[in-house]
N, C-alpha and C positions, 0 to 999 in steps of 0.2 A: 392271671393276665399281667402283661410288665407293663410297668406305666413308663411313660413316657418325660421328657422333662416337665421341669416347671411353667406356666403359663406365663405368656409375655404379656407385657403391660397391655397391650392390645386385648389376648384376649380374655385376661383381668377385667380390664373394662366393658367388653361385653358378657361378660356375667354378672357382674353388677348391675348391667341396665337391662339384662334381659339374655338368662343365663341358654347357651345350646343343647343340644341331648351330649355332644362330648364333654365341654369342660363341666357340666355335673359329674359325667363318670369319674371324669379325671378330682371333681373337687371332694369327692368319695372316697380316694384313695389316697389323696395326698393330702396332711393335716399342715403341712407349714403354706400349700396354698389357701386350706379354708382359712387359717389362722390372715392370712393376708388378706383375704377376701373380708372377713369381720370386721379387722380393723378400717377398710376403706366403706365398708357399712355406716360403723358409727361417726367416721370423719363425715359423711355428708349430712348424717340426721343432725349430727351438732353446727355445723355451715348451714343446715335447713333453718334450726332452731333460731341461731343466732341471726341471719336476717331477715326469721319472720318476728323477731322484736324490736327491733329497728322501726320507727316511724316513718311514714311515707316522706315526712319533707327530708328523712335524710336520704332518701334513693334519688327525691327528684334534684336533690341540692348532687349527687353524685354523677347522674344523668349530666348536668351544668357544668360540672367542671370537666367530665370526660370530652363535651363536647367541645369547651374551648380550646383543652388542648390539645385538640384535633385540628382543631382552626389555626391554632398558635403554629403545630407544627407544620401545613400547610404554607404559610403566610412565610416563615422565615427566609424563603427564598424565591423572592418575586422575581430575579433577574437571570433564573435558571438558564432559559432559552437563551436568551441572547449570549450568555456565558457558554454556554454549550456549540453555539452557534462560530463564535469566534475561536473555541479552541479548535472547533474542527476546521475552520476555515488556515489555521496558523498551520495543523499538520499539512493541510492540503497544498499549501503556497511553503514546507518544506521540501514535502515528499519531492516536488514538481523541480523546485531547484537541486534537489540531489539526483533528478535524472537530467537534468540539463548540464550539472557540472561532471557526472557520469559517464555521460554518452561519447561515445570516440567519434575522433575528428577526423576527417576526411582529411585523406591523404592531400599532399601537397601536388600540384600536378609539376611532375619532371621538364625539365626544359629540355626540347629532341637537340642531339649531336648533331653537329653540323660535319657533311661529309664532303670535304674538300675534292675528293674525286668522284662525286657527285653534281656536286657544282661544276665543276669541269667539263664534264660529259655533257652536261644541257645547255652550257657555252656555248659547247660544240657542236649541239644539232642545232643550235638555234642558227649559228653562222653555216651550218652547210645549209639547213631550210630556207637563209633571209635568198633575197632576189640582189646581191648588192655586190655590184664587181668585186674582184681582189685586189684591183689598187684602191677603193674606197673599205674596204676590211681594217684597216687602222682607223682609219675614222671611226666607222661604226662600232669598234672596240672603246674607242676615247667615248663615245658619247653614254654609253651603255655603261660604261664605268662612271661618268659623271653625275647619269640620271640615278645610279645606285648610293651613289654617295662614297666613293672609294677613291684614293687619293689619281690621281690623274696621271696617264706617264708614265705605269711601274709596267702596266703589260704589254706597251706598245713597243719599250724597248726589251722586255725580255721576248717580246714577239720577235724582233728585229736579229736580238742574239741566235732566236731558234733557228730564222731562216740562214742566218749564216754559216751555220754549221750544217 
């Protein structure tokens, strides 16, 4: 039969506490495992030995100190949460300004071209639509220019030029 490797600390330790039908076969055949397995024999009868002579008050004095520094290290950090509390709240009010200075801006809105022969044309139906004689037509140009806020005068004689020609 071919053996196989050597037993891992695992299952070392269950032969020690309670050996299987394989790792006997295996401890049959292989002498540097029994040899391993002996020596962790004797290491526990002498750890057996050794604190069944030990006096109870030194177990319970042992008991005492495990526990306080159980407590001690518990205790060392009463302000955990709040600490915890505050670093996450500091990433949170980073993150939130890294996508505020992040985030893209909204276009500018363009100011529309103004279309002078645009303007002209609606000039122009508005005076064929109004109801207003053609000798009052320079009036209603003067005043129309006044109410827009444009200097007064400049279309009434290039009006005057057109009709001459």
């Amino acid at each position: 039969m071919e053996m196989k490797a050597h037993l891992t600390n695992i299952e070392m330790t269950e032969a020690l506490m309670e050996p299987s039908r394989g790792a006997a076969v295996h401890l049959e055949e292989c002498a540097p495992c029994r040899a391993e397995l002996a020596l962790l024999r004797a290491t526990v009868r002498h750890a057996t030995a050794e604190a069944n002579a030990r006096p109870e008050d030194f177990w319970v004095q042992q008991r005492r100190n495990i526990r306080a520094r159980a407590a001690a290290e518990t205790s060392t950090h009463p302000h955990a949460g709040p600490r915890w509390a505050l670093v996450f709240g500091t990433c949170v009010l980073a993150f939130a300004l890294f996508l505020l200075h992040s985030a893209p801006t909204p276009p500018a809105p363009q100011a529309s071209a103004v279309d002078p022969d645009h303007e002209l044309l609606l000039e122009v139906e508005s005076m064929v639509g109004s109801d207003v004689p053609q000798s009052l037509e320079p009036a209603s140009v003067l005043a129309t220019e006044i109410s827009r806020g444009l200097p007064a005068g400049n279309s009434i004689t290039d009006s005057k030029k057109g009709e001459q020609e």
